[in-house]
C-alpha positions in Angstrom: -83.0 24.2 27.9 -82.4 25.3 24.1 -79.1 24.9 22.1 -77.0 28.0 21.1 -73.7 28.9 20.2 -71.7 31.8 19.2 -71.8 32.8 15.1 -68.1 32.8 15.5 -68.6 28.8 14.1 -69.5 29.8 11.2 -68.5 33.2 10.3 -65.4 33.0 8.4 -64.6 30.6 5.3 -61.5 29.1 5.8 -60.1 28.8 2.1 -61.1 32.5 1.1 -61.1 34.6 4.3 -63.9 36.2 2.9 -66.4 36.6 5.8 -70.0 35.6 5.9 -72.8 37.8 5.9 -75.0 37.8 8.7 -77.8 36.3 6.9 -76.0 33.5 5.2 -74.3 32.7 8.7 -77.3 32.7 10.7 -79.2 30.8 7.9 -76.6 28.2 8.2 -77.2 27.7 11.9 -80.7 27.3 11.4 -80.6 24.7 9.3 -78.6 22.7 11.2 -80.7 22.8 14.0 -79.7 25.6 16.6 -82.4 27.4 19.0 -81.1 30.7 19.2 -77.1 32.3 18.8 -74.8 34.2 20.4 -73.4 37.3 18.4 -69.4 37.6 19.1 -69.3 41.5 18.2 -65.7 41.5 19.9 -63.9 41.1 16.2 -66.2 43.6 15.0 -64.4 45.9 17.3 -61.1 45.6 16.2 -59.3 48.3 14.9 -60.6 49.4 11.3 -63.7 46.6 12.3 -67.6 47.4 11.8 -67.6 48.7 15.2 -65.4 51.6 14.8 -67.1 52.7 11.8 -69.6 56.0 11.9 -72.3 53.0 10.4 -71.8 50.4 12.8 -75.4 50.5 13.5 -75.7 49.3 10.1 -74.1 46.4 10.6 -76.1 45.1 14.2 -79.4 46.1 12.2 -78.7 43.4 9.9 -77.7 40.6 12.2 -80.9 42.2 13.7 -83.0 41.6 10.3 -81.0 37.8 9.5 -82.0 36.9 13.0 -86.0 37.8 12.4 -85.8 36.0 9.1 -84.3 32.6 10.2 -86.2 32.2 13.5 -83.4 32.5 15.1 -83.2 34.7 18.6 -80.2 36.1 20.3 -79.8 35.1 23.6 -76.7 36.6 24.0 -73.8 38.5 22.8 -70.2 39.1 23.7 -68.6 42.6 24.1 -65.3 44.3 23.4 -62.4 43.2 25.1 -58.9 44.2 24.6 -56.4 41.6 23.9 -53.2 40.7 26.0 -50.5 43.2 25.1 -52.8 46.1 24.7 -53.9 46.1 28.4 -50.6 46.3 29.5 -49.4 49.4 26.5 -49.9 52.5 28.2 -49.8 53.9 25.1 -51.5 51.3 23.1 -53.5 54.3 20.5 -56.7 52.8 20.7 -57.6 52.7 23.8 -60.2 55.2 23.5 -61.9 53.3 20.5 -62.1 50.7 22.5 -64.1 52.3 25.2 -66.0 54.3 22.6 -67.0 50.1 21.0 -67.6 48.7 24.2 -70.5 51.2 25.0 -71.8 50.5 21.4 -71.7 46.8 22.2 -74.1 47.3 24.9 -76.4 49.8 22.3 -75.8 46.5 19.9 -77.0 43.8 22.7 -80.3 45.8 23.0 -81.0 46.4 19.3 -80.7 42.5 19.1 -82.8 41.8 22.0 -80.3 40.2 24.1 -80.8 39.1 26.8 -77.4 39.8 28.3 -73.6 40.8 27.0 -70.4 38.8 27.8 -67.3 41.0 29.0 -63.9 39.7 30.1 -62.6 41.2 33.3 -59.7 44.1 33.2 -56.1 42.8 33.9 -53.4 45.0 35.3 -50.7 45.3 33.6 -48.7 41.8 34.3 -46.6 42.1 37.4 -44.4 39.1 39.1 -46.4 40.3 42.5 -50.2 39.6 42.1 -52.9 41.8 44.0 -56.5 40.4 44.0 -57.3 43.2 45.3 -56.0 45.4 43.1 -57.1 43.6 40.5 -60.6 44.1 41.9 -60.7 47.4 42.4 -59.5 48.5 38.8 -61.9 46.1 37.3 -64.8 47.5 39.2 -64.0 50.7 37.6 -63.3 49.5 34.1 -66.9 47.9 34.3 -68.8 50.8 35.7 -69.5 52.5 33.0 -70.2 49.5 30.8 -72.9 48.0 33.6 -74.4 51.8 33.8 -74.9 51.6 30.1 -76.1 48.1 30.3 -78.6 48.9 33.0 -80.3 52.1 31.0 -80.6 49.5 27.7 -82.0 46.9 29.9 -78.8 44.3 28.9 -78.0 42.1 32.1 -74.2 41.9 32.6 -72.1 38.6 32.7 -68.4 38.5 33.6 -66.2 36.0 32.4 -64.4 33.6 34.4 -61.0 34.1 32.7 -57.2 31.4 33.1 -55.2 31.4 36.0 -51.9 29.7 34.5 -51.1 29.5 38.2 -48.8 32.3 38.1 -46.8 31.1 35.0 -48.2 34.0 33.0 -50.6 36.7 33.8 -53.0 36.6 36.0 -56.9 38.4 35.5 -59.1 39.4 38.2 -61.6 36.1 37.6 -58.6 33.6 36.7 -59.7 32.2 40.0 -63.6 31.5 40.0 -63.8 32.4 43.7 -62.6 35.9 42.9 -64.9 36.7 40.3 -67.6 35.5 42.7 -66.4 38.0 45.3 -66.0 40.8 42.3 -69.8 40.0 41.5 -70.8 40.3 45.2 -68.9 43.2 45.9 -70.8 44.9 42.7 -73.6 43.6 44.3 -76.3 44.5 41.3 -79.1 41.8 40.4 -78.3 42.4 36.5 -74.7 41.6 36.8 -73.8 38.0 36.9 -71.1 35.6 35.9 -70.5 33.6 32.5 -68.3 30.5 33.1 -66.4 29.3 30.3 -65.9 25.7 31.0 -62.7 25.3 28.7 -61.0 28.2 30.9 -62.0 26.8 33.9 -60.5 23.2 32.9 -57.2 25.2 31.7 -57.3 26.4 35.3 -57.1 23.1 37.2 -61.1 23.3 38.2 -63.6 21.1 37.2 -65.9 23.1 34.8 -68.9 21.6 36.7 -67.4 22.6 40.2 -67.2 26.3 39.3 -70.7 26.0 37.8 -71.8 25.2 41.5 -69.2 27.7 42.8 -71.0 30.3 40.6 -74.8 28.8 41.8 -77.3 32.0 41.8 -74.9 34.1 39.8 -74.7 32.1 36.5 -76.1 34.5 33.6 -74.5 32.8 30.6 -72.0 30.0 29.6 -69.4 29.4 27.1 -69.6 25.5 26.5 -66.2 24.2 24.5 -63.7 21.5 25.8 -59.8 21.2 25.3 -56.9 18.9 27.1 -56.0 20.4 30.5 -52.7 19.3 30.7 -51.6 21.0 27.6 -53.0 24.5 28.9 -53.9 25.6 25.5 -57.4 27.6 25.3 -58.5 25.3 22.2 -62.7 25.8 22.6 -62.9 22.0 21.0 -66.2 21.0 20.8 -67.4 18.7 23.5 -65.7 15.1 24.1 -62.8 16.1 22.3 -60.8 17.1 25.3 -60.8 16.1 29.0 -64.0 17.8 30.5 -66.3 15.3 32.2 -69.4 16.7 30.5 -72.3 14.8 32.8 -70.5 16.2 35.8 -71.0 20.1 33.8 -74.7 19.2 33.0 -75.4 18.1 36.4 -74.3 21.0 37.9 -76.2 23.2 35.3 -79.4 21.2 37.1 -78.0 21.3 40.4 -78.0 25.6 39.9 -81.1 25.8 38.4 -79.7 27.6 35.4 -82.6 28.7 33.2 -80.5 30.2 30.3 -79.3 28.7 26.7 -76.8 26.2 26.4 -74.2 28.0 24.5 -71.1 26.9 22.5 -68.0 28.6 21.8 -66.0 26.2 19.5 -63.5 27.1 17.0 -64.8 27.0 13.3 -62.2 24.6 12.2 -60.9 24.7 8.6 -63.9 23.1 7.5 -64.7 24.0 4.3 -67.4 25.8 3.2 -70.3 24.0 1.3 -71.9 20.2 2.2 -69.0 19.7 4.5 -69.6 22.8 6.1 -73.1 21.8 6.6 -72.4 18.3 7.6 -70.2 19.4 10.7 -72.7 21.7 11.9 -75.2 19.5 12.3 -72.7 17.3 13.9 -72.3 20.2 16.2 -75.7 20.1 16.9 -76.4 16.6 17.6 -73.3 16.5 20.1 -74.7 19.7 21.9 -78.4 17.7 21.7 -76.8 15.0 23.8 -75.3 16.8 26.5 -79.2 18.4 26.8 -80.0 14.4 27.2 -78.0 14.4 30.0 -79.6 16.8 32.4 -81.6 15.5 35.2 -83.3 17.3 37.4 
């Protein structure tokens, strides 16, 4: 199995703001020892973001061209998504931009050879009386057009398992991993599976490695990152440095027969940039190369 994670480690630098260009990102992943990366294009699509822009393409190409020149495939990517408030704004103004990015996403996943795009699930607008499904139905229709695209650029589809706060605060269609199974199965399409993202499914009160065998056959993509439980804060902390019992989540990754990438999604930390920068990457690394030590077959 080879090591990835998502750019959005090192994207940013923390004293400046000033965002890193794809090449001197990707470079830096290289060197400290990652097999391929994930491309988060979901900032990209904020408002005012490359992705709204009439040269977005642009932009991909050279992720595209940084990728070729470090050795450095993209296994994966993750789409637009709107954020919390904005799903339930009926008048939230770009909602239409939004659509409009999310279909570019999937043109950006092929132009980097992906081999599949992340999405989040739609929520409803938050209501004290919950529906699954509801919740199912809309969803199915927010992806449609998204999996049609996907299907025509030959982009597989994985939907992310999402938090159920256990009805302290909204609840998405895919909070509970046995929903998103039956949303999958319902879809019923061999290019549309699920990505678990093991730091939502701790926040959820599941064991990460449980709803990796929930999710068996369906399992397209993960989002590895750890936090504390009990806290229910969605902190992507790099493995070990919360709760999750990580040789219960490799197992399972053996137990499914999951052929894809290892992937991280960690926060970037206020590292900063230069030979610390560096030194906590490879740190990165050699963590993630231990938790690849720890699958058996």
């Amino acid at each position: 199995m080879k090591l990835s994670t998502s750019n959005w480690v090192y994207h940013q630098d923390p004293q400046t703001g000033r965002i890193y260009s794809p090449i001197e990102s990707l470079s830096a992943l290289k060197d400290a020892g990652y097999d391929s990366v994930d491309i988060n294009i979901w900032p990209m699509c904020h408002p005012g973001g490359p992705m709204t822009q009439d040269h977005w393409k642009a932009h991909i190409e050279a992720f595209a061209i940084a990728s070729q020149a470090c050795d450095l495939p993209v296994y994966q990517t993750h789409g637009n998504t709107m954020g919390g408030t904005e799903w339930d704004d009926p008048n939230y103004p770009h909602r239409e931009l939004r659509h409009i990015c999310t279909l570019r996403c999937v043109e950006a996943a092929k132009m980097l050879k992906a081999d599949s795009m992340v999405l989040h699930p739609f929520n409803l607008a938050h209501s004290s009386i919950y529906s699954a499904k509801e919740n199912q139905k809309a969803c199915m229709a927010y992806l449609a057009p998204y999996i049609e695209a996907a299907k025509k650029a030959g982009v597989k589809v994985a939907v992310e398992n999402m938090i159920d706060f256990g009805r302290r605060h909204r609840r998405y269609c895919g909070g509970d991993i046995y929903e998103l199974i039956d949303l999958v199965e319902t879809i019923h399409d061999p290019d549309v599976g699920i990505c678990i993202d093991t730091g939502h499914a701790n926040i959820s009160g599941m064991q990460p490695g449980d709803a990796i065998r929930a999710v068996g056959k369906h399992l397209f993509a993960v989002h590895i990152n750890d936090n504390h439980s009990k806290l229910g804060q969605d902190e992507h902390l790099l493995p070990f440095f919360g709760d999750i019992d990580w040789k219960n989540v490799m197992q399972a990754l053996a137990d499914v027969g999951y052929a894809g990438h290892l992937t991280y999604e960690i926060h970037p930390q206020r590292v900063p940039n230069g030979a610390a920068a560096k030194a906590w990457l490879r740190y990165t690394t050699e963590i993630g190369r231990h938790l690849l030590s720890l699958l058996t077959v």
